[in-house]
N, C-alpha and C positions, 0 to 999 in steps of 0.2 A: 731982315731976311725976306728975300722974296717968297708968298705964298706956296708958288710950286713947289720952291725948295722945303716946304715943310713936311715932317716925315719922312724925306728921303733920305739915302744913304748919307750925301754930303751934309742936309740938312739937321740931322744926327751928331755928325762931323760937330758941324761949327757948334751945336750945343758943346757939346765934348769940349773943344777949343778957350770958348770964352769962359768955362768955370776953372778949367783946369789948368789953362796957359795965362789967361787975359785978369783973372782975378772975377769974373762978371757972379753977383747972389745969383741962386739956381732962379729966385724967381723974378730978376730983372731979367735974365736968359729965355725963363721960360715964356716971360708976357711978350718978348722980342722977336723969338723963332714963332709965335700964334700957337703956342701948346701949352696944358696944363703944367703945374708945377709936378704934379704924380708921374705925368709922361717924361720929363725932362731928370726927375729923378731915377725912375725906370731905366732909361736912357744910359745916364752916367753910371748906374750898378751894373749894367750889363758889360758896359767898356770899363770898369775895373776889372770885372774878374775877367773877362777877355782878352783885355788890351789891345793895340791898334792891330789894326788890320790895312794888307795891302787887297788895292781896289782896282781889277781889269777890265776895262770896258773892251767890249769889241763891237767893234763898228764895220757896216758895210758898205762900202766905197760908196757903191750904184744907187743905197739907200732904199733898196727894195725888203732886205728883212731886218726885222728887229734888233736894238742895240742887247747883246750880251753882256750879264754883269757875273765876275768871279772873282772871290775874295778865300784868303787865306790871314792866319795871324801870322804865319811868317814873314817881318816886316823886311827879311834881308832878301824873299825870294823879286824877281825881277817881272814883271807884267809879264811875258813870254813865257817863262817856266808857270808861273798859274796857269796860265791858258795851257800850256804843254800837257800838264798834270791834270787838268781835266780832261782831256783830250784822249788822255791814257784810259779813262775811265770809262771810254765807249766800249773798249772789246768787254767789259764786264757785264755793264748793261744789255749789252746784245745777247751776250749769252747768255744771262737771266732770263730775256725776254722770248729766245727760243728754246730756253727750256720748259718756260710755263704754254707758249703756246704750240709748240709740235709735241713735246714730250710728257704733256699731261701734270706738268708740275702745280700747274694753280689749283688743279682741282682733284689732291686726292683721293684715294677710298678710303682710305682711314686716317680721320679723328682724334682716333685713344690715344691718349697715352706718347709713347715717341716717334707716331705713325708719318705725322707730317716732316718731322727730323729725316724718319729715315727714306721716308719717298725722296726730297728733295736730295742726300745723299746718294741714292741711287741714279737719278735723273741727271744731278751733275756728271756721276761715273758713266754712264749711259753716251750723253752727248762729248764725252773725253771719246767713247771709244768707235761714235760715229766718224768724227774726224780721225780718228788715228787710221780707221780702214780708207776710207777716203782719200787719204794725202798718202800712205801706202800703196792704193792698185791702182797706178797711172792710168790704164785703160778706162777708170771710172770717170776721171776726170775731164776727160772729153764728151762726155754723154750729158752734161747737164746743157738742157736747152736755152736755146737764144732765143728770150719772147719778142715778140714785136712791141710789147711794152716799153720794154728794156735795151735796146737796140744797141748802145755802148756801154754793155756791162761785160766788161773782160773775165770778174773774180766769181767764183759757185761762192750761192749762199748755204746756209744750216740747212735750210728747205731744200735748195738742192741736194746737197749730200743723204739725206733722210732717203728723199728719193729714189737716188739712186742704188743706195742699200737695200730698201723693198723692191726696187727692178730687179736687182742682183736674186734676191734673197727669193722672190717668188717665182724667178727663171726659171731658178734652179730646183725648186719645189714643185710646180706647176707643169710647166712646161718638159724639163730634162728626163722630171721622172714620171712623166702619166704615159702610161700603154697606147691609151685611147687618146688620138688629137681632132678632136670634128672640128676645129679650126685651124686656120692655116700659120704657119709660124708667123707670117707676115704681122697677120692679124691680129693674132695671141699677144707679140710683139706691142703692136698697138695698145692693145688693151691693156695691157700690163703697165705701161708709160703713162694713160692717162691715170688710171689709177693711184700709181705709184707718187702722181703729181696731188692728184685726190684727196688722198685718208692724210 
């Protein structure tokens, strides 16, 4: 076994291989692959109780980002459906990730008891019912802005939508209902937007 290959996924592999298919002692195997006998035994415990695994590489044509590895033990699923099936697992991730950072999930107020439970219950309920209002009042959906960052971004993010709700939400508070306006709609307008983009 080439050195590189030791410890890798394949190099794994071919321990697996030569005890299990080939007949090879663990510790011919193991002097072979350059790994302890504890490593190569470790190794095979693991791929019993696990058994094989299918292995996706993904590769970037151009060669500019990193090769991706994804592995499942379903040995009938096809390199495409792993990749597919993780692929599924980004709208979760995303939403985990703006809920702990717009909606305060990472860092509750309470501690005790089933406090952290029921924050993150609520936070997930919370971020359901921003997009429910959001993809609900079509008018909102036009307001989220085009940054010059972003220049061909067609889709509103979470951050958008948030926004847009505290736009809505303090219009309607602020502005609709104060007597007194020493600022001009225009303005208030303004202010409200960066804000809204702000908090």
């Amino acid at each position: 076994m080439l050195d590189r290959d030791r410890g890798t996924v394949y190099g794994r592999w071919l321990v697996v291989q030569r005890v299990e298919r080939e007949g090879w002692t663990v510790a011919a195997t193991a002097e072979g692959a350059g790994v302890s006998r504890k490593t190569a035994y470790r190794w095979l415990r693991r791929w019993s109780a696990e058994g094989e695994a299918v292995l996706a590489i993904v590769r970037d044509p151009q060669g500019l980002e990193p090769d991706n590895y994804f592995v499942t033990t379903d040995t009938t699923a096809q390199p495409v459906q792993v990749v597919s099936a993780y692929a599924d697992r980004w709208a979760i991730e995303d939403t985990f990730r703006n809920t702990k950072q717009f909606l305060g999930a990472e860092d509750p107020q309470s501690w005790v008891g089933a406090g952290p439970e029921q924050v993150v219950a609520l936070v997930r309920w919370m971020s359901a019912a921003v997009w429910d209002w959001f993809v609900a009042t079509p008018s909102q959906q036009s307001l989220w802005p085009v940054r010059p960052c972003h220049p061909t971004k067609r889709t509103p993010s979470f951050q958008d939508a948030v926004a847009s709700l505290r736009r809505e939400g303090w219009t309607r508070t602020i502005l609709d209902a104060s007597p007194h306006r020493r600022l001009s709609r225009e303005n208030a307008t303004t202010l409200l937007d960066v804000l809204a983009e702000a908090a």
